[in-house]
ZADO-176943 format. One record per residue (C-alpha): x, y, z; residue in three letters. Coordinates in steps of 0.05 Angstrom, whole numbers, plus 5000, padded with zeros to 4 digits. Layout:
residues N
XYZALA
...
***
This chain:
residues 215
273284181364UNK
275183431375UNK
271883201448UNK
276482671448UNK
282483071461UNK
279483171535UNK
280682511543UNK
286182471594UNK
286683161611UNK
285383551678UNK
279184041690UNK
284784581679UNK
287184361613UNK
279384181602UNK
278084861605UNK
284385161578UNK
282884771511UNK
275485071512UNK
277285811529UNK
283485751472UNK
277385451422UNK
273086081437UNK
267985791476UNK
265786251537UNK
262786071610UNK
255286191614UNK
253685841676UNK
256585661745UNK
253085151790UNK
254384901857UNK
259684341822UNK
261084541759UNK
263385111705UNK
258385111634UNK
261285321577UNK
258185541510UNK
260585371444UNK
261686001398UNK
255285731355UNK
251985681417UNK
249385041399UNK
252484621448UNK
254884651523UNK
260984381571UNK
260384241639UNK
267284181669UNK
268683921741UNK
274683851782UNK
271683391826UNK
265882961816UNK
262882431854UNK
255482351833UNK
254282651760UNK
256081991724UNK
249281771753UNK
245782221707UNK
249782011653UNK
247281401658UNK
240681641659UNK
241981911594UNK
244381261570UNK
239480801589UNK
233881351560UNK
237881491503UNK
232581881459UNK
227681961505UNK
225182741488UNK
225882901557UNK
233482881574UNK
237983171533UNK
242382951479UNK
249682851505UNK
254582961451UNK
260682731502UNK
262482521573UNK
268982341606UNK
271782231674UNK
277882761675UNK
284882681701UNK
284482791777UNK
277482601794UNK
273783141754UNK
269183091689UNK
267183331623UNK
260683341592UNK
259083551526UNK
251683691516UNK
246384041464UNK
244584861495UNK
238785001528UNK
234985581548UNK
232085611621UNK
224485461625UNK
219785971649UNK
215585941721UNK
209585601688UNK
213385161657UNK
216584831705UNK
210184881752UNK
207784491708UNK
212983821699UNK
213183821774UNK
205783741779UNK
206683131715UNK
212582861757UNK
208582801818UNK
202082471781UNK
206382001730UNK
200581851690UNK
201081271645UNK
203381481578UNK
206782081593UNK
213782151579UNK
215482371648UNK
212581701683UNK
218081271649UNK
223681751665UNK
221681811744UNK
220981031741UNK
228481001715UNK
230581571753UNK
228281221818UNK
231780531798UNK
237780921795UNK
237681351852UNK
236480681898UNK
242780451861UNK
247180951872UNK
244781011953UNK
247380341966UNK
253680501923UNK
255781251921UNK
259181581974UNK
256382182010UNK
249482011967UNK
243682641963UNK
238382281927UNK
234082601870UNK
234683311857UNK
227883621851UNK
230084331838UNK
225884711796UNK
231385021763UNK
232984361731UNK
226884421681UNK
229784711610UNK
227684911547UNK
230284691477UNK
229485201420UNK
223784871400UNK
219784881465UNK
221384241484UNK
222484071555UNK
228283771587UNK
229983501652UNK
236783551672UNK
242583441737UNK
236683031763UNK
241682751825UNK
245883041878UNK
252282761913UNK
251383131986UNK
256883721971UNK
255484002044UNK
256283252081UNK
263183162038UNK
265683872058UNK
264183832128UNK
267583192131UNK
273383412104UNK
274183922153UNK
271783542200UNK
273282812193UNK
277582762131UNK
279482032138UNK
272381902123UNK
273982272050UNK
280681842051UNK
276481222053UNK
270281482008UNK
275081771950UNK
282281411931UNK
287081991920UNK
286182021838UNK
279182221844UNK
279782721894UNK
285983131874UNK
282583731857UNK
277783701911UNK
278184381939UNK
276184711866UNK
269784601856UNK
264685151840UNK
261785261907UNK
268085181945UNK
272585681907UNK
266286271902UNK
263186181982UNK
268885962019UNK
271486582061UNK
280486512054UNK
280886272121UNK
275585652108UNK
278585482046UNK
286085522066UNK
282984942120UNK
280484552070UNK
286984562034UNK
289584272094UNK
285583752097UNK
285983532035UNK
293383572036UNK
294283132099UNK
289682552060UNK
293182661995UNK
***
């Protein structure tokens, strides 16, 4: 399919135009649906609401080749507040695996690949604290180690915007989401992965509330 036609959509349409093309979800995160191409050689991550992941992106950018982060195919903000990002598949790595980047992350050893992408990863996190709102930091989750078909490891989602600070301010303070988020980026705000699969009917008929009286 043409990635550009996302351009301008919602994460609705996003995802209508990906389920009519055959692809099929394979993951669900705390943000974010993935969805698999019918080749299964690439992946979509679809948001409705997405405050942090463009720092990532721009990991990618400034890195661009480096054999650690993976080739993005596509990325764009979507209608709403939300994004798309079109990325090669990969397979999760095993236990030892990613033991074993943690332990090259921590000594950054001169030379290996993983000592220039902290160093950038770093830069940017300190960036986006002083410019994101609702900022996590670094994400250090071992789950974010993968595996390319050849064996090749990848680092990816290496940052966090603080999903449980945003949520409980919305319930709790939303003019402080008012001022963080202008209305187009937040429109979908109550659709997110987490929200819509833990939320209980009760807490997420309240968050609808809240985001209604900001809207």
């Amino acid at each position: 399919m043409e990635f550009e036609e996302f351009e301008g959509l919602n994460h609705r349409e996003a995802a209508g135009r990906l389920a009519a093309a055959g692809w099929g979800v394979c993951g669900i995160g705390d943000w974010a649906y993935v969805w698999r191409s019918p080749d299964g050689r690439v992946v979509a991550r679809v948001c409705a609401f997405e405050p942090g992941y463009g720092v990532f992106i721009a990991l990618c950018d400034r890195l661009k080749g480096h054999p650690m982060l993976p080739r993005v195919d596509f990325d764009a903000e979507l209608r709403g507040g939300g994004r798309v990002t079109v990325m090669e598949s990969l397979m999760p790595a095993s236990r030892e695996e990613r033991s074993a980047v943690t332990v090259r992350w921590d000594a950054a050893a001169p030379g290996d690949p993983v000592a220039a992408l902290r160093e950038e990863a770093e830069r940017l996190d300190a960036e986006a604290a002083r410019s994101v709102p609702f900022w996590g930091g670094l994400d250090r989750n071992p789950g974010n180690v993968m595996r390319r078909g050849d064996g090749g490891l990848v680092l990816v989602d290496l940052f966090y915007a603080n999903g449980e600070e945003i949520y409980k301010a919305l319930a709790q303070d939303p003019a402080a989401v008012a001022a963080a988020y202008p209305p187009e980026r937040r429109a979908f705000i109550c659709e997110i992965a987490a929200v819509v699969r833990e939320s209980t009917p009760e807490e997420l008929a309240a968050l609808r509330a809240a985001a209604a009286a900001i809207a």
